[in-house]
MOPAC internal coordinates of N, CA, C and O (Angstrom, degrees):
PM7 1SCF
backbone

  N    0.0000 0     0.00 0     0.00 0    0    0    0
  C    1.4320 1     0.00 0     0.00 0    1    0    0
  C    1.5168 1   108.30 1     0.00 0    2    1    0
  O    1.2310 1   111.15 1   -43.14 1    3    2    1
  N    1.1349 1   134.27 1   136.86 1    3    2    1
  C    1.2483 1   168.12 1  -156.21 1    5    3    2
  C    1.6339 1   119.08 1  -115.74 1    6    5    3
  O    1.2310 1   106.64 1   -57.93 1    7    6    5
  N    1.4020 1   142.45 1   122.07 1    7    6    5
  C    1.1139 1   126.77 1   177.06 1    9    7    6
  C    1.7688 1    98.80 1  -133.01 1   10    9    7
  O    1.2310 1   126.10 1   -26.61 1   11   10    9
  N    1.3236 1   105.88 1   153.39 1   11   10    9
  C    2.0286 1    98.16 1   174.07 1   13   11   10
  C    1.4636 1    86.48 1  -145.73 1   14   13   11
  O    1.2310 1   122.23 1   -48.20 1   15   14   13
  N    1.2324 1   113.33 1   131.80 1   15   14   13
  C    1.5177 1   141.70 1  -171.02 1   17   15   14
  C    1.5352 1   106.18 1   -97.20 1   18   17   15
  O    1.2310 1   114.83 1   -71.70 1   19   18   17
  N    1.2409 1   127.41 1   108.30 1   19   18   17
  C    1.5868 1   127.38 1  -164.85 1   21   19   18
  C    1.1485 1   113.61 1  -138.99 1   22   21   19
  O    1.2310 1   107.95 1   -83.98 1   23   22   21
  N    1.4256 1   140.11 1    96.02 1   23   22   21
  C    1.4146 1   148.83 1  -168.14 1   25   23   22
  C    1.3422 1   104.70 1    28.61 1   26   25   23
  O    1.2310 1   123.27 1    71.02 1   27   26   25
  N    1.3926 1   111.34 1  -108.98 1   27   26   25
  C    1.7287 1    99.06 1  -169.27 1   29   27   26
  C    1.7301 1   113.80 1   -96.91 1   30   29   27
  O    1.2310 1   128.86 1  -159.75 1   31   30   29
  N    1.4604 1   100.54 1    20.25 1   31   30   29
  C    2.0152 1    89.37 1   163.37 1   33   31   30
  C    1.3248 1    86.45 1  -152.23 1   34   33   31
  O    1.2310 1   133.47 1     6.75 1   35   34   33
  N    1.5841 1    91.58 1  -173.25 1   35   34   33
  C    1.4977 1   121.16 1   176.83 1   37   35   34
  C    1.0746 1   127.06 1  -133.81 1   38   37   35
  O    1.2310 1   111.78 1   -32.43 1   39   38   37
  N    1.3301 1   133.09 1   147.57 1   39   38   37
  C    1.6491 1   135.52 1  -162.77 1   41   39   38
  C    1.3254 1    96.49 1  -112.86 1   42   41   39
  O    1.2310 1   115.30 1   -59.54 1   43   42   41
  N    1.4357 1   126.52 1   120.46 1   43   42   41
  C    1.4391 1   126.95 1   164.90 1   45   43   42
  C    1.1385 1   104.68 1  -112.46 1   46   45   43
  O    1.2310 1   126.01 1   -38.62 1   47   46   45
  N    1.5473 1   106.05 1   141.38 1   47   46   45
  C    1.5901 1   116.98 1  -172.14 1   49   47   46
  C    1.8534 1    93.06 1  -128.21 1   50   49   47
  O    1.2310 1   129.43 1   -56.91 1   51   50   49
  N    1.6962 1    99.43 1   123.09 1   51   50   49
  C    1.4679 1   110.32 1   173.38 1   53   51   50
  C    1.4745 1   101.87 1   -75.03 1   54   53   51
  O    1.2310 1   122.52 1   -13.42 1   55   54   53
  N    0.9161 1   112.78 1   166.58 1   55   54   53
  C    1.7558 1   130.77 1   167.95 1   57   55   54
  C    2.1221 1    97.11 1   -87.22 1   58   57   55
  O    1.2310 1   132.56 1    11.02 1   59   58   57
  N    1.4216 1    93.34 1  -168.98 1   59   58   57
  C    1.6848 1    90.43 1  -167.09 1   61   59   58
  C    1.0651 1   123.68 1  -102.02 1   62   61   59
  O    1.2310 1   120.87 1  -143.91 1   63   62   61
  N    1.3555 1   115.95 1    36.09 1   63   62   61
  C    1.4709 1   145.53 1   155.95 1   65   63   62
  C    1.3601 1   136.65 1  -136.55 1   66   65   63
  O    1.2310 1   116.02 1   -69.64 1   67   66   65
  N    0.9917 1   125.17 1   110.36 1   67   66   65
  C    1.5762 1   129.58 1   177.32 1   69   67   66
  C    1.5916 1   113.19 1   -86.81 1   70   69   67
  O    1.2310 1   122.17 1  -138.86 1   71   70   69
  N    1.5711 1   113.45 1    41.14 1   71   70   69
  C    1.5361 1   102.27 1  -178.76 1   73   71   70
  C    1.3348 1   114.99 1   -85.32 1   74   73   71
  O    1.2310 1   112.59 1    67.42 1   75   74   73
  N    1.1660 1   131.60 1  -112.58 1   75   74   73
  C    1.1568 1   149.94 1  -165.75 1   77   75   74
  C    1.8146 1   109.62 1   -98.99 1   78   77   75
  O    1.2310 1   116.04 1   122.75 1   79   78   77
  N    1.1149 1   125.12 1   -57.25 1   79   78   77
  C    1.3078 1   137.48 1  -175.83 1   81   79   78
  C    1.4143 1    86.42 1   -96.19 1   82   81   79
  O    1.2310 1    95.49 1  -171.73 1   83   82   81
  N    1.2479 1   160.57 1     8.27 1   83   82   81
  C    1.3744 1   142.38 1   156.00 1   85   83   82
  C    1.8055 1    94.18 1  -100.21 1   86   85   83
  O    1.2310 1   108.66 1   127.14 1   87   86   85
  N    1.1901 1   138.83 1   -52.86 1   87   86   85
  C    1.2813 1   130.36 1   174.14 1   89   87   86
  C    1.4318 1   116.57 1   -48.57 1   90   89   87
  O    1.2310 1   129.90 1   146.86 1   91   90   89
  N    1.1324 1    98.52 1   -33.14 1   91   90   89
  C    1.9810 1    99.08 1  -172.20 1   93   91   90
  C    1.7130 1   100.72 1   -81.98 1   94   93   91
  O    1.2310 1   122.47 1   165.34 1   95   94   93
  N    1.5053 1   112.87 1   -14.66 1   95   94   93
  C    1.7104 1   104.87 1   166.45 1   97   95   94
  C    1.2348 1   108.99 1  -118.53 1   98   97   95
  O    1.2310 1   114.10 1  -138.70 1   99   98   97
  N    1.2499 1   128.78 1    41.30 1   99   98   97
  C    1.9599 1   127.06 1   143.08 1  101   99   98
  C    1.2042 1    92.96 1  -116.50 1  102  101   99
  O    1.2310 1   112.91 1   154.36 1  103  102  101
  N    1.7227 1   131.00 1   -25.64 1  103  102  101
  C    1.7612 1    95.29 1   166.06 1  105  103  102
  C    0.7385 1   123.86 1   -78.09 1  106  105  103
  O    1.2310 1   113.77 1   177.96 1  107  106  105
  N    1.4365 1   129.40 1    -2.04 1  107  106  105
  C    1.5831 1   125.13 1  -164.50 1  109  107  106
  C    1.6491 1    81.99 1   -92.19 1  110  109  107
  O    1.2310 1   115.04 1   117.91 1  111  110  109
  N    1.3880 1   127.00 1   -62.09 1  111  110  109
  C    1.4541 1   113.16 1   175.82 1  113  111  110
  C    1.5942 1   137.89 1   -47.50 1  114  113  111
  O    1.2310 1   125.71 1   168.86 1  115  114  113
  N    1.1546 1   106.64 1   -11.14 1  115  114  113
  C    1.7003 1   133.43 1   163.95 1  117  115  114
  C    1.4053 1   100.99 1   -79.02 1  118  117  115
  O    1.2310 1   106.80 1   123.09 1  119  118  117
  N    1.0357 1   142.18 1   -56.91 1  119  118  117
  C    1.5874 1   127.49 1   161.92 1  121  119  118
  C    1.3898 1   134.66 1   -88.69 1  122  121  119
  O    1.2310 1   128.44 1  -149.22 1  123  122  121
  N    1.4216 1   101.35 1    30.78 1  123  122  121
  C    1.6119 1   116.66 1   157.66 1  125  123  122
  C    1.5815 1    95.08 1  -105.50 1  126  125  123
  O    1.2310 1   111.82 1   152.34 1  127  126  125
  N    0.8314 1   133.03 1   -27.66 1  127  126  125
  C    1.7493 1   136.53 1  -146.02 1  129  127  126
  C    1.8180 1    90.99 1   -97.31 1  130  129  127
  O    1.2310 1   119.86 1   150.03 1  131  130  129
  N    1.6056 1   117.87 1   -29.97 1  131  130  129
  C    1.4970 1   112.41 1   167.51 1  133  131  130
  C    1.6961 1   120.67 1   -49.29 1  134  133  131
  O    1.2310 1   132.30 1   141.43 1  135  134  133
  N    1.1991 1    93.85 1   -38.57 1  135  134  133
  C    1.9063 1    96.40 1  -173.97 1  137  135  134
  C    1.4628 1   101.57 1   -76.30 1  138  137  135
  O    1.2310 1   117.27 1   158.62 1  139  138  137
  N    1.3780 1   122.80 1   -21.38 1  139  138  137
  C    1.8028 1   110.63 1  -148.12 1  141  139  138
  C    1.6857 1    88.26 1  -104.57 1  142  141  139
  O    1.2310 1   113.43 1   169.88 1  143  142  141
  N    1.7293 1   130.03 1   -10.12 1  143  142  141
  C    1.4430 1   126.38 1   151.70 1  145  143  142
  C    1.7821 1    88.85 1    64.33 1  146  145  143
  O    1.2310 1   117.59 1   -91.51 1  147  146  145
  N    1.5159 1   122.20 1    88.49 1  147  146  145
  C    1.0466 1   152.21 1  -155.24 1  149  147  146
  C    1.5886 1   100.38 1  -134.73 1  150  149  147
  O    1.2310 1   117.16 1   -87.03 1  151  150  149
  N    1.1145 1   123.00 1    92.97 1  151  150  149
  C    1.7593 1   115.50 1   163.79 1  153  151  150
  C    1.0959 1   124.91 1   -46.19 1  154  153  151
  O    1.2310 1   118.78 1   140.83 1  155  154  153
  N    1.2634 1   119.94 1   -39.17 1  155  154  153
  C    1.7624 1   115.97 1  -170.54 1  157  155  154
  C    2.0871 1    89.67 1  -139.46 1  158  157  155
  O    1.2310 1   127.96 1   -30.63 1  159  158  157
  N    1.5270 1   102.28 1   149.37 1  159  158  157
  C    1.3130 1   122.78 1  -165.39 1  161  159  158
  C    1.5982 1   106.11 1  -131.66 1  162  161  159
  O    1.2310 1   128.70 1   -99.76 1  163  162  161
  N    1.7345 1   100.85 1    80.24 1  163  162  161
  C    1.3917 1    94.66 1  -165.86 1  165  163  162
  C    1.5894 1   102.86 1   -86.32 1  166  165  163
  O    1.2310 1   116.62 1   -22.78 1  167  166  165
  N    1.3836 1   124.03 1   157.22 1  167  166  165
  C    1.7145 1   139.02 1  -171.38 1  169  167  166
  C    1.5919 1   107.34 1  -112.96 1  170  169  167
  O    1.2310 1   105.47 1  -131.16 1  171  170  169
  N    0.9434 1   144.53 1    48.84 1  171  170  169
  C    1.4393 1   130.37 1  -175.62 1  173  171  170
  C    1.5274 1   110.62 1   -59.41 1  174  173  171
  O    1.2310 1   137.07 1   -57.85 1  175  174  173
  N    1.2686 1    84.55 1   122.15 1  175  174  173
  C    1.7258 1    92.23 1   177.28 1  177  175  174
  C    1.3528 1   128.08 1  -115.79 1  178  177  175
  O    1.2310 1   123.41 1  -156.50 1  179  178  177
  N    1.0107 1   111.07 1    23.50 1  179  178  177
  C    1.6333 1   146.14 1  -179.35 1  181  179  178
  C    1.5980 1    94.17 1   -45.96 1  182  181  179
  O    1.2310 1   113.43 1   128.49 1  183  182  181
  N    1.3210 1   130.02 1   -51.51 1  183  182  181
  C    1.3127 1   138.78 1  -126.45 1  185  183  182
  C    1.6743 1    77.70 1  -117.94 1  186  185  183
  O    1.2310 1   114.55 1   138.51 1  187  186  185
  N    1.1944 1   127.93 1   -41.49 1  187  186  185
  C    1.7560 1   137.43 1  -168.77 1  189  187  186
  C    1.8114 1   107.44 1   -54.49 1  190  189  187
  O    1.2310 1   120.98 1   -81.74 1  191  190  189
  N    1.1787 1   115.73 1    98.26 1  191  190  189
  C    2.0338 1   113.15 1  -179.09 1  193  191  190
  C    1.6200 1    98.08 1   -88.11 1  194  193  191
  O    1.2310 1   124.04 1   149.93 1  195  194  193
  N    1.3326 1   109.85 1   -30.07 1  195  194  193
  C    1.3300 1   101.43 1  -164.30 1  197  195  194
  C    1.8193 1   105.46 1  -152.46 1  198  197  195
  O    1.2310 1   136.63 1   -30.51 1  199  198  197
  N    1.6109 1    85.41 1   149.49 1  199  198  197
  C    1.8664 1    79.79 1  -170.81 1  201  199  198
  C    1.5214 1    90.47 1  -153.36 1  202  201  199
  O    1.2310 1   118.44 1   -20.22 1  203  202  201
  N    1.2636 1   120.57 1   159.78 1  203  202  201
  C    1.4214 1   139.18 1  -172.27 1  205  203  202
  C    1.2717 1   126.08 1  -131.29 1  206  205  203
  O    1.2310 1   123.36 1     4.64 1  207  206  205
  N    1.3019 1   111.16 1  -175.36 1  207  206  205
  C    1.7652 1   100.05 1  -178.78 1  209  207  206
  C    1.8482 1   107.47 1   -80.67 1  210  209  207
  O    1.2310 1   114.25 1   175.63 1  211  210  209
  N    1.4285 1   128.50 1    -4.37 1  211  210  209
  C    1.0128 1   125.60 1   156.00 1  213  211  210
  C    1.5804 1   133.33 1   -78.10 1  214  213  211
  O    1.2310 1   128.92 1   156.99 1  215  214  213
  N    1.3973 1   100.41 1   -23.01 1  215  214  213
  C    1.5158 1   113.18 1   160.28 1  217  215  214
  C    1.3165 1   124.44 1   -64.75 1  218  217  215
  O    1.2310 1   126.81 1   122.21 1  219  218  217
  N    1.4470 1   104.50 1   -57.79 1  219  218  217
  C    1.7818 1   113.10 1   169.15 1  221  219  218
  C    1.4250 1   130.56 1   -78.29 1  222  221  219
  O    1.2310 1   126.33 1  -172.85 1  223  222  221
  N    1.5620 1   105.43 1     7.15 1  223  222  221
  C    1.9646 1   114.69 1   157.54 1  225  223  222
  C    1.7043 1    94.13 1   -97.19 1  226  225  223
  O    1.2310 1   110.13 1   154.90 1  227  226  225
  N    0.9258 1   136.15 1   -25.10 1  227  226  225
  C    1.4413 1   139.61 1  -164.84 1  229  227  226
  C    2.2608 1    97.10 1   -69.26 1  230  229  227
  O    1.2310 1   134.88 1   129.26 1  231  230  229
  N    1.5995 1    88.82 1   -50.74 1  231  230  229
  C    1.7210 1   125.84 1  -163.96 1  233  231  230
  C    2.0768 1    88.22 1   -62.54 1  234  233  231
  O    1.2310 1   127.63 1   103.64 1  235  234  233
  N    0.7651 1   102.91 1   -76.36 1  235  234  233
  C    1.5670 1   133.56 1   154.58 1  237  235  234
  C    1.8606 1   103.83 1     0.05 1  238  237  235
  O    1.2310 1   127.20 1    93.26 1  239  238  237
  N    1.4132 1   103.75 1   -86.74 1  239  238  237
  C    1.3214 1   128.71 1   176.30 1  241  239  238
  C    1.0775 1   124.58 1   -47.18 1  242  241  239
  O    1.2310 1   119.11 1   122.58 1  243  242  241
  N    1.7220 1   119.30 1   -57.42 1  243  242  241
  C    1.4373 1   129.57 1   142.01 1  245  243  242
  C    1.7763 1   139.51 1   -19.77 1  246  245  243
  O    1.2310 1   137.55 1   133.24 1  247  246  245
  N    1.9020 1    83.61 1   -46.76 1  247  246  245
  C    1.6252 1    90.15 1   174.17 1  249  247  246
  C    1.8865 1   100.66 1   -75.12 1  250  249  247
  O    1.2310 1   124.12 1   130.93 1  251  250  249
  N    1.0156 1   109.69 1   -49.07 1  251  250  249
  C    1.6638 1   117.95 1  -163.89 1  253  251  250
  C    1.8589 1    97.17 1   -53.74 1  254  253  251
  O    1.2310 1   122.60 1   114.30 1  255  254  253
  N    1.0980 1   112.63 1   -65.70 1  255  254  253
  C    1.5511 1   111.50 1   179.97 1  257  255  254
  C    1.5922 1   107.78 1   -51.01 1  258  257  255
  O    1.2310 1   117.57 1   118.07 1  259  258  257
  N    1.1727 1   122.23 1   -61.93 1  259  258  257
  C    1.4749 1   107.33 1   174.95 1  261  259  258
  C    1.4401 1   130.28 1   -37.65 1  262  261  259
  O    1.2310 1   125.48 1   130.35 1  263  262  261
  N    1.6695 1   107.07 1   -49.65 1  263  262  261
  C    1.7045 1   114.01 1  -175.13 1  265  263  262
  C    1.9353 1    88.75 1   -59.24 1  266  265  263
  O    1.2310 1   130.14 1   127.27 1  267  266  265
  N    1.5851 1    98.05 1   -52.73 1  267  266  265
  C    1.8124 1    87.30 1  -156.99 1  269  267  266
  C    1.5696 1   109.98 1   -54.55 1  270  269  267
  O    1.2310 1   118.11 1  -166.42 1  271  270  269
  N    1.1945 1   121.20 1    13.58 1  271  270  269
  C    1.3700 1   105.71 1  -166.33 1  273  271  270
  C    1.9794 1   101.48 1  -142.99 1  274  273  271
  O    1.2310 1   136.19 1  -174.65 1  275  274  273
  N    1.5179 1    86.27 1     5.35 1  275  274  273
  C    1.6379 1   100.01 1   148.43 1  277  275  274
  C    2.1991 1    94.01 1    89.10 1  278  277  275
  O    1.2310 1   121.11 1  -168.61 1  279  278  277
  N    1.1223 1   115.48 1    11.39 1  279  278  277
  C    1.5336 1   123.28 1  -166.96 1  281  279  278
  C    1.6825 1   100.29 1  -101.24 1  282  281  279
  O    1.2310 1   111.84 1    -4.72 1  283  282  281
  N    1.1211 1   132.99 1   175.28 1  283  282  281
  C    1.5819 1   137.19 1  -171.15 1  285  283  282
  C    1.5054 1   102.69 1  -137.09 1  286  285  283
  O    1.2310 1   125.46 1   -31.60 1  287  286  285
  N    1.1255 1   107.11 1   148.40 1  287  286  285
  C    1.6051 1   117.86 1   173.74 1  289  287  286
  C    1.2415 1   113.17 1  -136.61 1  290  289  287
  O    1.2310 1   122.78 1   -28.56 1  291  290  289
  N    0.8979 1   112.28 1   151.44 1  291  290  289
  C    2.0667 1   144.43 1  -161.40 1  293  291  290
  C    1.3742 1    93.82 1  -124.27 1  294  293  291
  O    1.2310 1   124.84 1   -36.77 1  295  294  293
  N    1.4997 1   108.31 1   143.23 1  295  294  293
  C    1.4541 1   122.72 1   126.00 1  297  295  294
  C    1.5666 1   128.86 1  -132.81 1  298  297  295
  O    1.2310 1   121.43 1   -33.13 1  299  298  297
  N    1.2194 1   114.87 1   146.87 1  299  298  297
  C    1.4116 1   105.12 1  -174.31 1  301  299  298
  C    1.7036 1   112.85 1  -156.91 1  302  301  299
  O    1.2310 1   129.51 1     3.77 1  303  302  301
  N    1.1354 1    99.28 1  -176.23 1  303  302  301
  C    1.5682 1    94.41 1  -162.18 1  305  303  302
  C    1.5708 1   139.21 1    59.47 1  306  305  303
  O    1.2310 1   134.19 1  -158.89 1  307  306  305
  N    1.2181 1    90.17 1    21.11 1  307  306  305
  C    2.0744 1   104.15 1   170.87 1  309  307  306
  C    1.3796 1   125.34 1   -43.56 1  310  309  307
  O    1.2310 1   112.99 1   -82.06 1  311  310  309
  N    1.2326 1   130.85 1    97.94 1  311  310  309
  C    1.2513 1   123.06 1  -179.19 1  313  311  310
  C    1.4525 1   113.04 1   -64.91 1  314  313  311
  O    1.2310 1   116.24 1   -30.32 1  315  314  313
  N    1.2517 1   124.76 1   149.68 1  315  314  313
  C    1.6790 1   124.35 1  -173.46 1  317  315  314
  C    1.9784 1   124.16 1   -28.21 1  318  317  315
  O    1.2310 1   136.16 1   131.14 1  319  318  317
  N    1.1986 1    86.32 1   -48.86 1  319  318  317
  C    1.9482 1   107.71 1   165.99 1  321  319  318
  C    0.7919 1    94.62 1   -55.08 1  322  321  319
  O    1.2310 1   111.78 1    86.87 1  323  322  321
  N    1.4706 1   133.09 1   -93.13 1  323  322  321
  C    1.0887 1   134.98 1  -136.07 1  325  323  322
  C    1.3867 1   104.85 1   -71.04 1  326  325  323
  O    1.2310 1   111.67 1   152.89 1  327  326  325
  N    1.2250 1   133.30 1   -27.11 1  327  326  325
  C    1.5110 1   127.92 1   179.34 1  329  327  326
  C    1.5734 1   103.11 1   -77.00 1  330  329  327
  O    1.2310 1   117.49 1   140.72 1  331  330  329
  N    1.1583 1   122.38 1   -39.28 1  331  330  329
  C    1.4055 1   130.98 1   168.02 1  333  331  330
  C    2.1099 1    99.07 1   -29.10 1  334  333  331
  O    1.2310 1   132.40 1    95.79 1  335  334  333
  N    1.3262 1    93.65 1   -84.21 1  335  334  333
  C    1.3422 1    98.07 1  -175.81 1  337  335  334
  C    1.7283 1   118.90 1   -43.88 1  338  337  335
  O    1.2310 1   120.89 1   144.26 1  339  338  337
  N    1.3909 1   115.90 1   -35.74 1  339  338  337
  C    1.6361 1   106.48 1   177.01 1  341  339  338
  C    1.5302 1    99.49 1   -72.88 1  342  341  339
  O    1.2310 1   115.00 1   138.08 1  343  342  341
  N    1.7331 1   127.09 1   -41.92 1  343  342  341
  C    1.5981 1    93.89 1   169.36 1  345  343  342
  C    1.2013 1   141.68 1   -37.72 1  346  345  343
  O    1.2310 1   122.55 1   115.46 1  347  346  345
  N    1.8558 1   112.71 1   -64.54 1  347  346  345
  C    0.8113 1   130.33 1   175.35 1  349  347  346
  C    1.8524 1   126.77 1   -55.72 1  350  349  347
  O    1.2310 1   120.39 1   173.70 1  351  350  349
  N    1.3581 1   116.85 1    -6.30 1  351  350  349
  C    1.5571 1   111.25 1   159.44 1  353  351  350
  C    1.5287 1   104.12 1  -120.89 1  354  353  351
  O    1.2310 1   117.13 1  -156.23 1  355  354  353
  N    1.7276 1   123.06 1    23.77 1  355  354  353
  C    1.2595 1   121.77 1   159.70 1  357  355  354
  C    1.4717 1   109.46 1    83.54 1  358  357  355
  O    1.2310 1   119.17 1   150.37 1  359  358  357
  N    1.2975 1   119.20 1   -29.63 1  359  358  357
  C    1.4636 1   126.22 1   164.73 1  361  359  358
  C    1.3420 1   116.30 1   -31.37 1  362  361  359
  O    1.2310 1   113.38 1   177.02 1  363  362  361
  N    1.3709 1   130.12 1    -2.98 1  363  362  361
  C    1.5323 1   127.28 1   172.50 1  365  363  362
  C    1.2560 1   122.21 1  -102.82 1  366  365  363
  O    1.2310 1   123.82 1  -176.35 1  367  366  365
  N    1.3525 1   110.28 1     3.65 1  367  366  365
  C    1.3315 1   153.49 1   171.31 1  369  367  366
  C    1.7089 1   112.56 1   -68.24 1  370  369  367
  O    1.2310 1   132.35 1   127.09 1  371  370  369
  N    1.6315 1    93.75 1   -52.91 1  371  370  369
  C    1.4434 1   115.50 1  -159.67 1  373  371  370
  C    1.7298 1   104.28 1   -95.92 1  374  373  371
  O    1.2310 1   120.97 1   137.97 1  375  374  373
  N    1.0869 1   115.75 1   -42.03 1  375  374  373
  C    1.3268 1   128.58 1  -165.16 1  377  375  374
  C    1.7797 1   111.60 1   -87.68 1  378  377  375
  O    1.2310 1   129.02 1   -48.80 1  379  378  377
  N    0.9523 1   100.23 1   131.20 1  379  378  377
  C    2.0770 1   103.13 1   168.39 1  381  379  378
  C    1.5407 1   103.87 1   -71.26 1  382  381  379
  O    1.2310 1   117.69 1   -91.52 1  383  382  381
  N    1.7863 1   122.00 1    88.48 1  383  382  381
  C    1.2583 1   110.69 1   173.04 1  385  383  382
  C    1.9702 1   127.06 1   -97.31 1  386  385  383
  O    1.2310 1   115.72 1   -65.16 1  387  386  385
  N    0.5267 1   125.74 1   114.84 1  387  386  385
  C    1.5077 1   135.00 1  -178.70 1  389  387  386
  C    1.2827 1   103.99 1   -82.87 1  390  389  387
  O    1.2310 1   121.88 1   -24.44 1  391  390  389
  N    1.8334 1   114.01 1   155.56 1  391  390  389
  C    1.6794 1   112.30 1  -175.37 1  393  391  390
  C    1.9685 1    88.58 1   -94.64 1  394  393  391
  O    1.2310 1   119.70 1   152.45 1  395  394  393
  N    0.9986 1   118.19 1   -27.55 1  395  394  393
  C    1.5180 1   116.63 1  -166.86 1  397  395  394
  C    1.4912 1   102.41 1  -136.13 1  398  397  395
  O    1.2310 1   119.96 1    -3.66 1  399  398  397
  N    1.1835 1   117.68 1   176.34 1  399  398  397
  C    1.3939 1   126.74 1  -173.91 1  401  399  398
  C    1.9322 1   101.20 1  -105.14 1  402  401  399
  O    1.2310 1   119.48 1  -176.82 1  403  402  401
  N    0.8928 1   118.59 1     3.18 1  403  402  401
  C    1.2841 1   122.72 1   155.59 1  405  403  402
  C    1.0662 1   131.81 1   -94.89 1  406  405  403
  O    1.2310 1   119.55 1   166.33 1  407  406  405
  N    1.5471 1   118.46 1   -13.67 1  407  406  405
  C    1.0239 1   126.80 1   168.28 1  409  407  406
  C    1.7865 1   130.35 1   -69.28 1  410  409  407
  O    1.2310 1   133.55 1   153.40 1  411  410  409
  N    1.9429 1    91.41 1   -26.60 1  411  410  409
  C    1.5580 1   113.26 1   174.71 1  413  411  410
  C    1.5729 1   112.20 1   -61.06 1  414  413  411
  O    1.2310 1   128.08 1   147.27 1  415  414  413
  N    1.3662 1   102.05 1   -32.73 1  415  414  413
  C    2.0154 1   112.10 1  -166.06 1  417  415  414
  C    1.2873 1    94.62 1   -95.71 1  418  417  415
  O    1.2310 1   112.80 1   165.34 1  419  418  417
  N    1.2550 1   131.20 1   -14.66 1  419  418  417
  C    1.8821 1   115.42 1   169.77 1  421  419  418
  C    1.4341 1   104.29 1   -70.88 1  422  421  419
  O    1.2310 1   129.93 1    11.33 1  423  422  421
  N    1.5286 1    98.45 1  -168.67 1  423  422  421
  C    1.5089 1    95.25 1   177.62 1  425  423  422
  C    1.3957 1   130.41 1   -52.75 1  426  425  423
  O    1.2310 1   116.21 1   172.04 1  427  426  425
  N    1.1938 1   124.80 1    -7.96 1  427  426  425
  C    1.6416 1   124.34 1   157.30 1  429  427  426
  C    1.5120 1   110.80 1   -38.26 1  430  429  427
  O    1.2310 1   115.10 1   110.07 1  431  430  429
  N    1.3070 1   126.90 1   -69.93 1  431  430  429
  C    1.4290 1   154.72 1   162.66 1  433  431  430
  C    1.7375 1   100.94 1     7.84 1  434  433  431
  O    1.2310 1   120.20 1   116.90 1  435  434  433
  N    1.1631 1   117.22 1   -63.10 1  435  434  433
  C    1.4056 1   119.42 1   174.78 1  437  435  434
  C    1.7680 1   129.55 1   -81.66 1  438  437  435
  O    1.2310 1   127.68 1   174.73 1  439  438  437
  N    1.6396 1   102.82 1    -5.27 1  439  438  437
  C    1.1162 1    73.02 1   160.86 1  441  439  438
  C    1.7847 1   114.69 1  -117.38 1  442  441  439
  O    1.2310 1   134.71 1  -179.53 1  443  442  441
  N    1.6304 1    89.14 1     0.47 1  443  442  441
  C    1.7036 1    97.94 1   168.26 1  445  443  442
  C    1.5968 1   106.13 1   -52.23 1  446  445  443
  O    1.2310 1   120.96 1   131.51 1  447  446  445
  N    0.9871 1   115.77 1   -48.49 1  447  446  445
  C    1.4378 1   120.92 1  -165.87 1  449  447  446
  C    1.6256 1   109.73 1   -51.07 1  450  449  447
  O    1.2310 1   125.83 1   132.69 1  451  450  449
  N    1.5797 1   106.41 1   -47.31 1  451  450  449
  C    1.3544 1   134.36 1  -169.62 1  453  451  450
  C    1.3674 1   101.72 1   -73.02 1  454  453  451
  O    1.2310 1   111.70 1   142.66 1  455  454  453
  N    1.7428 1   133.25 1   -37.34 1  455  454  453
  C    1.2219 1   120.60 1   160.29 1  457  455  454
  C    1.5848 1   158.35 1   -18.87 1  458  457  455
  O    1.2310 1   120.10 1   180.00 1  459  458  457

């Protein structure tokens, strides 16, 4: 896992699994990211082939701590699978997903913030 620290957010990049030992290290990076007071909590998942129901309680948790603490979260870069799976448990529903991470800083950008 990967993190890049950028004025007022941060880009976390999973490695190419979101199972069990990849969920248990983006939450642990979700509660490092509480102290450093980050507006927006970007997820690139570019790098993500495969993810599970321990990845998406991990995905889940992330969003909930951010809102409670007044911060916004992104995801973007879903490869076909993996977007497959946030349809199919509705999680695309729940989540701010973007096809690219440029897509978050266009006009999306303001109302992510506003989220």
């Amino acid at each position: 896992m990967k993190a890049i620290d950028v004025s007022q957010h941060t880009i976390i990049i999973p490695n190419h699994r979101l199972d069990l030992a990849g969920a248990n290290a983006i939450k642990q990076e979700f509660v490092s990211l509480l102290e450093k007071k980050y507006n927006l909590w970007i997820i690139d998942m570019g790098n993500v082939e495969f993810i599970d129901s321990s990845g998406l309680s991990a995905l889940v948790i992330g969003l909930k701590k951010a809102r409670e603490h007044g911060y916004s979260l992104a995801i973007c870069s879903l490869n076909p699978t993996v977007r497959l799976v946030f349809e199919i448990t509705q999680l695309d529903r729940v989540f701010q997903i973007f096809d690219t991470i440029d897509d978050i800083f266009l006009d999306s950008h303001k109302k992510l913030l506003t989220a």
